[in-house]
PyMOL CGO cylinders between C-alpha atoms (Angstrom):
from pymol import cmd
from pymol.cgo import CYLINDER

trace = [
    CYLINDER, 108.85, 122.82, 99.76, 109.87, 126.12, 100.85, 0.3, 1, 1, 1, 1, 1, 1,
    CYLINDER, 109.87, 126.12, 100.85, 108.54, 127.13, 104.76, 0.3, 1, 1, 1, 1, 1, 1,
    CYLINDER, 108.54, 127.13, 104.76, 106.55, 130.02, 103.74, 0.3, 1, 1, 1, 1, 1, 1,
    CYLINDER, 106.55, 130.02, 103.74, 104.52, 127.66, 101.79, 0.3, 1, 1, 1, 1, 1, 1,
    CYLINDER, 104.52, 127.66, 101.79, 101.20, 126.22, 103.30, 0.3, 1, 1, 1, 1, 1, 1,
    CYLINDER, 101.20, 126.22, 103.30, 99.41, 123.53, 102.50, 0.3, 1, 1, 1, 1, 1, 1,
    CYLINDER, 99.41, 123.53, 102.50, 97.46, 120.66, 104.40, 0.3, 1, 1, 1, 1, 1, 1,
    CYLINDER, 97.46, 120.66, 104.40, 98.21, 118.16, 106.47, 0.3, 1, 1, 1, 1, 1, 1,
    CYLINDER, 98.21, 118.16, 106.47, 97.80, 115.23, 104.21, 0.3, 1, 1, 1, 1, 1, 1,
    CYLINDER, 97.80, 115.23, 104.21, 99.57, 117.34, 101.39, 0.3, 1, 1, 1, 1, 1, 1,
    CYLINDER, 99.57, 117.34, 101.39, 102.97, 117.50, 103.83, 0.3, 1, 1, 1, 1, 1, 1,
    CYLINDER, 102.97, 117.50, 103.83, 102.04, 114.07, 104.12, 0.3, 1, 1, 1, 1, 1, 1,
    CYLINDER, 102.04, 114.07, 104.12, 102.33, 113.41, 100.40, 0.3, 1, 1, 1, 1, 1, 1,
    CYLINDER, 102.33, 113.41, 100.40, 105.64, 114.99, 99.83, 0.3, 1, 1, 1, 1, 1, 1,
    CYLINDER, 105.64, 114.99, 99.83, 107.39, 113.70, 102.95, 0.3, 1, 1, 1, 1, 1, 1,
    CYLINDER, 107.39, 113.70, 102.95, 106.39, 110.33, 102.07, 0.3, 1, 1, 1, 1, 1, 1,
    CYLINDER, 106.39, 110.33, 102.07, 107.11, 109.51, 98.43, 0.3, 1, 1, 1, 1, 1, 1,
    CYLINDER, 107.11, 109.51, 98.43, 104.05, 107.92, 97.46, 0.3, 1, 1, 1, 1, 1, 1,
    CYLINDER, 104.05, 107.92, 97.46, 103.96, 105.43, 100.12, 0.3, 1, 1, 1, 1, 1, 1,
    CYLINDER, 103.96, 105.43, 100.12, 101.03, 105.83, 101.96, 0.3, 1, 1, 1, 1, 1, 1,
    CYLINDER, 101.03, 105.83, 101.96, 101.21, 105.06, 105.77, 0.3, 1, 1, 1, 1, 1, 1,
    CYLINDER, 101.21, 105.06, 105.77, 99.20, 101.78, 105.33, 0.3, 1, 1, 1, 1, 1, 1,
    CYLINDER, 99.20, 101.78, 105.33, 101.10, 101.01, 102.48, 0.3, 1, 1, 1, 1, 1, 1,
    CYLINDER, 101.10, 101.01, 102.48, 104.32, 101.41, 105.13, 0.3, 1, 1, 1, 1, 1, 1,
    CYLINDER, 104.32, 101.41, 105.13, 102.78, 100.12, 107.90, 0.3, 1, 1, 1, 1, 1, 1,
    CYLINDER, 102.78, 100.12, 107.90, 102.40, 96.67, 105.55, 0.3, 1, 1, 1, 1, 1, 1,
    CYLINDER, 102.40, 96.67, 105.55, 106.39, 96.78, 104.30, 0.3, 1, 1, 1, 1, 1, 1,
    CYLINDER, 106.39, 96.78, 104.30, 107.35, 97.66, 108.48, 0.3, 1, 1, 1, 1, 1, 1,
    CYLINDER, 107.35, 97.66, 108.48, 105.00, 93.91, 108.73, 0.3, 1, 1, 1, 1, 1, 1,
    CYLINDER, 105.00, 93.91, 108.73, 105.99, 92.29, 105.90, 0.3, 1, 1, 1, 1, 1, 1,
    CYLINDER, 105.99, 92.29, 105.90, 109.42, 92.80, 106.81, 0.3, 1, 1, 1, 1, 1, 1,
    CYLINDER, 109.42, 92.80, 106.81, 108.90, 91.98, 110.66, 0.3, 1, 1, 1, 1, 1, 1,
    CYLINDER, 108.90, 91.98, 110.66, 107.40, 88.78, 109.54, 0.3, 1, 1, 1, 1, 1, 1,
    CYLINDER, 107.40, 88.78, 109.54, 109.97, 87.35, 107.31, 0.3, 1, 1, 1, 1, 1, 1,
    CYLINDER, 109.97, 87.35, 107.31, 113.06, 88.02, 109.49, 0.3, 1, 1, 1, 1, 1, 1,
    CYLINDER, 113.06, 88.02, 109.49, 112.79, 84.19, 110.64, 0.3, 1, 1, 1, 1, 1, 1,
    CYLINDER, 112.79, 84.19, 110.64, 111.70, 82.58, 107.60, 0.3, 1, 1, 1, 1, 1, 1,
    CYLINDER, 111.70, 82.58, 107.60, 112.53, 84.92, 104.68, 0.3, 1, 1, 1, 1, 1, 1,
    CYLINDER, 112.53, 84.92, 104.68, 109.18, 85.28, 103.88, 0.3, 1, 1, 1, 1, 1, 1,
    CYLINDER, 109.18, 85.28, 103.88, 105.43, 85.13, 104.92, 0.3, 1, 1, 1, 1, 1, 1,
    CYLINDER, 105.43, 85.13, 104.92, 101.97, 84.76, 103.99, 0.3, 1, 1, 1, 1, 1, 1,
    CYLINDER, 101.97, 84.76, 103.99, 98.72, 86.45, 103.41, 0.3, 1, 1, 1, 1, 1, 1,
    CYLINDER, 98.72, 86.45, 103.41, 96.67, 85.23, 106.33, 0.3, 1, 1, 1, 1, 1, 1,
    CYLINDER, 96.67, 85.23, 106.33, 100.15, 85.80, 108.86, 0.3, 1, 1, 1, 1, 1, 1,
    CYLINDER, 100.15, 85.80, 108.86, 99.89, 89.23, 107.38, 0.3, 1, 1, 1, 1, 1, 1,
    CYLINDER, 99.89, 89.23, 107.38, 95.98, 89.82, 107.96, 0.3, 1, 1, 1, 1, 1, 1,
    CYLINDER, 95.98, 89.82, 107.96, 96.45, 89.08, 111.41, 0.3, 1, 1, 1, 1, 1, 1,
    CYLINDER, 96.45, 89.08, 111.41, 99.31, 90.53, 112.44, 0.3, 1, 1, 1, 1, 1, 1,
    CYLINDER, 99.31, 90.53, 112.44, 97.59, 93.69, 110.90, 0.3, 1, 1, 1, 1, 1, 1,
    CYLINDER, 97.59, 93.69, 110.90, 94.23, 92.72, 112.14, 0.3, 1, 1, 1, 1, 1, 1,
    CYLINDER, 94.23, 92.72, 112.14, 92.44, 93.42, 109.01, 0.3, 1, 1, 1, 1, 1, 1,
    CYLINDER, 92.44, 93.42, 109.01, 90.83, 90.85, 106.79, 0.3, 1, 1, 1, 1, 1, 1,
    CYLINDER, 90.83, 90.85, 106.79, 92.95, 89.07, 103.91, 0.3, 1, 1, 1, 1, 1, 1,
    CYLINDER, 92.95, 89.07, 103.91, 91.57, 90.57, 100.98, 0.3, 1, 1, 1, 1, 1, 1,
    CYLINDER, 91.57, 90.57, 100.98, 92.64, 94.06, 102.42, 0.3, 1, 1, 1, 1, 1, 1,
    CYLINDER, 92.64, 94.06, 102.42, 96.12, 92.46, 102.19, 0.3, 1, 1, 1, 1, 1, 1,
    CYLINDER, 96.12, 92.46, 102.19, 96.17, 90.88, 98.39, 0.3, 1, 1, 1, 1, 1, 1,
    CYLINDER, 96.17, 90.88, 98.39, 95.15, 94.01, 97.64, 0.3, 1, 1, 1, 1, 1, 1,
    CYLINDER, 95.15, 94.01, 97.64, 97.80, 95.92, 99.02, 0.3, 1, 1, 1, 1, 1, 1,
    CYLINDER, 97.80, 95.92, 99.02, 100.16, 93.46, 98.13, 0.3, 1, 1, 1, 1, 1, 1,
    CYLINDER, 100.16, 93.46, 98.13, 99.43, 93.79, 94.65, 0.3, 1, 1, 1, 1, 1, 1,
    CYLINDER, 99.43, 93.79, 94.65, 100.06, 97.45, 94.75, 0.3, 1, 1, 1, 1, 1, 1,
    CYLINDER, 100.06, 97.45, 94.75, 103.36, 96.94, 96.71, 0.3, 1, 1, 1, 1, 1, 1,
    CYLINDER, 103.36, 96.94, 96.71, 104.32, 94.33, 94.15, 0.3, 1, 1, 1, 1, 1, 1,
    CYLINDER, 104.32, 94.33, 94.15, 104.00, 96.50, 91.39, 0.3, 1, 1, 1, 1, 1, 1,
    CYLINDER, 104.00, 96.50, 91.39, 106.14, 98.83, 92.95, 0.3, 1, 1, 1, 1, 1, 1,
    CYLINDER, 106.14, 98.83, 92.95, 108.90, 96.10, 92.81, 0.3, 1, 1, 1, 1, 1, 1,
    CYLINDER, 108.90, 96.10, 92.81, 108.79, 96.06, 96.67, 0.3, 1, 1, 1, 1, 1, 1,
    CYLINDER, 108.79, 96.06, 96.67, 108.04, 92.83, 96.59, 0.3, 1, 1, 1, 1, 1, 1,
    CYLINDER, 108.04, 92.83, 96.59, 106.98, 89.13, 95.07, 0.3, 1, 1, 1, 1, 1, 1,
    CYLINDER, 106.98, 89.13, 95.07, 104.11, 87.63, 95.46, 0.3, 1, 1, 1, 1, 1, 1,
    CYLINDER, 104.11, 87.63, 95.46, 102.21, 84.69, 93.98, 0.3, 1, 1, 1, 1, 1, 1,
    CYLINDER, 102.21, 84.69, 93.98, 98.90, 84.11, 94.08, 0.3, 1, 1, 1, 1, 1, 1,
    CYLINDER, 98.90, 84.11, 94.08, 97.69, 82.15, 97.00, 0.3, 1, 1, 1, 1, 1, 1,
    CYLINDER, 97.69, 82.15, 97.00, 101.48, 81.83, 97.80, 0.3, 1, 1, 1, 1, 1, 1,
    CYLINDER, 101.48, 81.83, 97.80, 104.18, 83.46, 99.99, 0.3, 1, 1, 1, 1, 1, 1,
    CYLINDER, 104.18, 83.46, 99.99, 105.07, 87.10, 100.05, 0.3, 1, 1, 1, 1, 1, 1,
    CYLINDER, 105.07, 87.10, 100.05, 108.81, 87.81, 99.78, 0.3, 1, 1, 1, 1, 1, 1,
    CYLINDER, 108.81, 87.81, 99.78, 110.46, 91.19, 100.58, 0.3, 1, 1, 1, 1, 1, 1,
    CYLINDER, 110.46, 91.19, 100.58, 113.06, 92.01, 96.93, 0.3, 1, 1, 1, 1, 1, 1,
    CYLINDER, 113.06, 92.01, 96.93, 116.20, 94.10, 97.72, 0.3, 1, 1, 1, 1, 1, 1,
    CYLINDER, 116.20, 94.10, 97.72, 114.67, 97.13, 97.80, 0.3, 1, 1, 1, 1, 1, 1,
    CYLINDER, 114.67, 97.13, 97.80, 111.73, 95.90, 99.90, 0.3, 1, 1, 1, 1, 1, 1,
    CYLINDER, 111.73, 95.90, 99.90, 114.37, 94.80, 102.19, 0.3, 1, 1, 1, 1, 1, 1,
    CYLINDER, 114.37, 94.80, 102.19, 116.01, 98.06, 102.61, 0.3, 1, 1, 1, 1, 1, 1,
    CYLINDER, 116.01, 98.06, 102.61, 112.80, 99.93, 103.14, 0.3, 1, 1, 1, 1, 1, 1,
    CYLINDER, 112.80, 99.93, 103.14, 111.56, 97.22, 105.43, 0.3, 1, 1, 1, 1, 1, 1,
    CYLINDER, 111.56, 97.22, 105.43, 114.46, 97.73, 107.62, 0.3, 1, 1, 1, 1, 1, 1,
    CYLINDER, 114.46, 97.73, 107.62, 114.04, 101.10, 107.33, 0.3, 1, 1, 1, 1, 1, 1,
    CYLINDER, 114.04, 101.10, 107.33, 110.67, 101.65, 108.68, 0.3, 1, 1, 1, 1, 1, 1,
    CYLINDER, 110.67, 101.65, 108.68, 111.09, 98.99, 111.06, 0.3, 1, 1, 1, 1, 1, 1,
    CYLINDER, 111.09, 98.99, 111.06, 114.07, 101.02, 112.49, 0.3, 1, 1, 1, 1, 1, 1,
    CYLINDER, 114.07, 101.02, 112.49, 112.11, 104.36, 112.57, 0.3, 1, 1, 1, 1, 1, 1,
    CYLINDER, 112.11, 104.36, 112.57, 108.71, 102.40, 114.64, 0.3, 1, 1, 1, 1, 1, 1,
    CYLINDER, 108.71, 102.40, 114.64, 111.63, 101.02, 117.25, 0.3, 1, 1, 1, 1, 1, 1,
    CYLINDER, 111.63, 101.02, 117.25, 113.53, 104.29, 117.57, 0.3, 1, 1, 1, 1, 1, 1,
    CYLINDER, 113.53, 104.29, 117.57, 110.06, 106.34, 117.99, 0.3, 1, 1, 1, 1, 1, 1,
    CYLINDER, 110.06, 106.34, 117.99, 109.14, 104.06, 120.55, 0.3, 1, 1, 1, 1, 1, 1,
    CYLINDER, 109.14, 104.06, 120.55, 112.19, 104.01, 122.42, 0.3, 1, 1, 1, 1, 1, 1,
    CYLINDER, 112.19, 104.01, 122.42, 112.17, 107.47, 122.22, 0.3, 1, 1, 1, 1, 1, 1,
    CYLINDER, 112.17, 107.47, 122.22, 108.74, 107.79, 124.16, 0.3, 1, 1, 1, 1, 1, 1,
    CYLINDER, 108.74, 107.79, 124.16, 110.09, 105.32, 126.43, 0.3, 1, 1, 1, 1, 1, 1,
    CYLINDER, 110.09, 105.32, 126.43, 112.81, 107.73, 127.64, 0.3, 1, 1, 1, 1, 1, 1,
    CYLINDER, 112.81, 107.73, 127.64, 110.29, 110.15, 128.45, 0.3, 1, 1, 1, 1, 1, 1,
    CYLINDER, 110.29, 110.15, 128.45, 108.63, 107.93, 130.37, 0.3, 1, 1, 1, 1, 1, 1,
    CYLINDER, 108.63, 107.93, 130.37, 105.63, 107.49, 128.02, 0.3, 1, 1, 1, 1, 1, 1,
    CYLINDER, 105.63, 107.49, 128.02, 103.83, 104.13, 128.91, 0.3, 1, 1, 1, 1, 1, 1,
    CYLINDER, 103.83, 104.13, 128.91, 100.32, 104.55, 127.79, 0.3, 1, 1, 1, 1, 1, 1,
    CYLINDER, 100.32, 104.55, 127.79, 99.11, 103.74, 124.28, 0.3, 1, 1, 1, 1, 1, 1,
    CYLINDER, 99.11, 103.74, 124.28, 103.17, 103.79, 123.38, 0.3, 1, 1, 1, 1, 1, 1,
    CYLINDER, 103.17, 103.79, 123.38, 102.21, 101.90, 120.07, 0.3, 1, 1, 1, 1, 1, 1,
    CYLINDER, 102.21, 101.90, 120.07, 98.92, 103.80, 119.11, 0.3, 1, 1, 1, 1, 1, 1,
    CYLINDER, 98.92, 103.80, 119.11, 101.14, 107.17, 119.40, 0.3, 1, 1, 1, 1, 1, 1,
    CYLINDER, 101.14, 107.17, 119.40, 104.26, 105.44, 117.81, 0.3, 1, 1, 1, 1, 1, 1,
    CYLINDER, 104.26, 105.44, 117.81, 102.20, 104.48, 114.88, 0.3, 1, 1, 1, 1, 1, 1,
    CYLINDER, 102.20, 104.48, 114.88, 100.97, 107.99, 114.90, 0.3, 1, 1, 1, 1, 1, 1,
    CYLINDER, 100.97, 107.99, 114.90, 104.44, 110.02, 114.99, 0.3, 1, 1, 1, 1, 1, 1,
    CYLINDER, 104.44, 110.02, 114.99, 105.51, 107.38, 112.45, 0.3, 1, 1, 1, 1, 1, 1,
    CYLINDER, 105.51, 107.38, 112.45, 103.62, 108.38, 109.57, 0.3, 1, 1, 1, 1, 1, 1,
    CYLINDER, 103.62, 108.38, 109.57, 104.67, 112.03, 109.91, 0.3, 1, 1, 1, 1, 1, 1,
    CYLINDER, 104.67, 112.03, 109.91, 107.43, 112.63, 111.08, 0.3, 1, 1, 1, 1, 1, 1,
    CYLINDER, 107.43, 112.63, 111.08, 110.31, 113.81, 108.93, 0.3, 1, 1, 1, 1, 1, 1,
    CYLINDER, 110.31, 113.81, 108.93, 113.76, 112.51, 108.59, 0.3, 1, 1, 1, 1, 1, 1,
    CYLINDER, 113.76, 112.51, 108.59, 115.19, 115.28, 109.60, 0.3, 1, 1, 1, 1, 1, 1,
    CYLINDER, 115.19, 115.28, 109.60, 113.30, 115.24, 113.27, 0.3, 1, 1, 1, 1, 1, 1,
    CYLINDER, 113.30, 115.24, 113.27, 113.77, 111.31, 113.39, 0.3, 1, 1, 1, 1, 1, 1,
    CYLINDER, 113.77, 111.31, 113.39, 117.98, 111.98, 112.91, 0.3, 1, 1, 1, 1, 1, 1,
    CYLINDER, 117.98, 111.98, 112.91, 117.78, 114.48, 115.72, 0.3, 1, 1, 1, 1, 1, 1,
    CYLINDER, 117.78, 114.48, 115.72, 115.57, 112.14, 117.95, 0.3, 1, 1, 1, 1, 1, 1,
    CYLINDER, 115.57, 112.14, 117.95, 118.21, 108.94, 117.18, 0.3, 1, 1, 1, 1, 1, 1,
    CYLINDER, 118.21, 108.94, 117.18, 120.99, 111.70, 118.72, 0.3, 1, 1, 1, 1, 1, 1,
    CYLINDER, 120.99, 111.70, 118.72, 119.14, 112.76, 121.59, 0.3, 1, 1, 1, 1, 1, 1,
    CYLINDER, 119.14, 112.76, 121.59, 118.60, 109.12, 122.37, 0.3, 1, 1, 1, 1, 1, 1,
    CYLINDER, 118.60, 109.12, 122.37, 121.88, 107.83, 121.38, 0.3, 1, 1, 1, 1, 1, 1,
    CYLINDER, 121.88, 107.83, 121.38, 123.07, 111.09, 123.84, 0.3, 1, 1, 1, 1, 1, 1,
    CYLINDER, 123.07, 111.09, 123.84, 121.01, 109.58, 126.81, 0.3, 1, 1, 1, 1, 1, 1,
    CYLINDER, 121.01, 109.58, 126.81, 122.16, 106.44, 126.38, 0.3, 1, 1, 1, 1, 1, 1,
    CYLINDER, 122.16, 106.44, 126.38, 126.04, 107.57, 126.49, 0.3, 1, 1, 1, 1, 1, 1,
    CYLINDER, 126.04, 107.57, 126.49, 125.45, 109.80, 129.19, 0.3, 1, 1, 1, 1, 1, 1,
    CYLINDER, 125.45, 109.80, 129.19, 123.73, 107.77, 131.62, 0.3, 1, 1, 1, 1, 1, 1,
    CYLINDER, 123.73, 107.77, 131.62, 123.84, 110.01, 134.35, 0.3, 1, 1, 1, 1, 1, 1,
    CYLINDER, 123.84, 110.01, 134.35, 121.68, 112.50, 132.41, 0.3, 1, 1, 1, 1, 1, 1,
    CYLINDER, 121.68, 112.50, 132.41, 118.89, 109.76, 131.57, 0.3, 1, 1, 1, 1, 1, 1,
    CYLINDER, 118.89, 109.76, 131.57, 118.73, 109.49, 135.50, 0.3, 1, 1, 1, 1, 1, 1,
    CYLINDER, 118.73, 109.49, 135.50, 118.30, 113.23, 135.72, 0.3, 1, 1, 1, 1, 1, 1,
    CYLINDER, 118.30, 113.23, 135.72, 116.00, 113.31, 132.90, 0.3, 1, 1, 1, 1, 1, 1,
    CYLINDER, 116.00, 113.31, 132.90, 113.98, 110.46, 134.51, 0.3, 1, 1, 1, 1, 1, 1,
    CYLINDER, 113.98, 110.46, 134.51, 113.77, 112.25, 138.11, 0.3, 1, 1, 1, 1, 1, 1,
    CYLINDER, 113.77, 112.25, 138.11, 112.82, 115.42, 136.72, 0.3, 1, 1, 1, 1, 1, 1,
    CYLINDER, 112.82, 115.42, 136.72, 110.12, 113.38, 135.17, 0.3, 1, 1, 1, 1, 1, 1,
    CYLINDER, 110.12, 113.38, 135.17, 108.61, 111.70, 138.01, 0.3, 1, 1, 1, 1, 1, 1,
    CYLINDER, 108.61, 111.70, 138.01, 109.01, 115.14, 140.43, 0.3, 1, 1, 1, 1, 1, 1,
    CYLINDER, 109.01, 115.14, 140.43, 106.87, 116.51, 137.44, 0.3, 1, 1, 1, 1, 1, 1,
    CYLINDER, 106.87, 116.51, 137.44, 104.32, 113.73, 137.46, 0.3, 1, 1, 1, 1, 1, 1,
    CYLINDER, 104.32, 113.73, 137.46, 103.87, 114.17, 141.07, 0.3, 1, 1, 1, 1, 1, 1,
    CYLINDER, 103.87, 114.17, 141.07, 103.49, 118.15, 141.23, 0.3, 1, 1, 1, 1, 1, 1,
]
cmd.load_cgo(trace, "trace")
């Protein structure tokens, strides 16, 4: 999609995201969260973890199965397949390095509402630079310190 091309917001949206939709992510980031201990998980665990009712999540779940994301039997467990796995993992590594990323600049308030948020549109591209600069901050630890009492002479001007 060339620059000098405009379209909406959800449009970007649509190619950046390959036909997942963000709920349909934010349920493989769960799915995947859920069955790190056991290998797998279950409707209701789901619904509440997600806080939305359980027919909201066989339907999904459906949809994600016929993708080949994952397997599901009726009124049984939800396992991730392979390439659930990998996307799992995936998203589940984007949410944490977003986060941690707002962390560093000192971002405390509604951390997961605007996690969730940048999430769902941010491009890979932007999220490889943003694992650098934290990866940078991390290795350089006397810059984080900087960074972090620039921040608070900021907050206080």
């Amino acid at each position: 999609m060339p620059d000098s091309d405009f379209f909406t917001f959800s449009e970007y949206l649509r190619k950046d995201q390959e036909q997942l939709s963000p709920s349909a992510q934010d349920y493989m980031e769960m799915i995947y969260r859920l069955s790190q201990n056991l290998g797998f998980t279950r409707v209701n665990d789901l619904a509440q973890a997600l806080n939305v009712q359980p027919s909201s999540v066989t339907k999904m779940i459906q949809k994600l199965s016929e993708m080949n994301l994952i397997k599901y039997e009726r009124y049984g467990v939800i396992m991730l397949k392979e390439d659930g796995i990998k996307l799992g993992k995936a998203l589940l590594y984007r949410h944490n390095l977003i986060e941690e990323f707002l962390r560093l600049l000192s971002i405390t308030d509604g951390i997961l509402s605007e996690t969730e948020k940048m999430e769902h549109t941010i491009s890979n591209d932007i999220l490889s630079g943003l694992n650098d600069l934290v990866d940078f901050f991390y290795e350089n630890p006397d810059v984080l310190r900087q960074w972090q009492l620039y921040r608070k002479k900021k907050k206080k001007s």
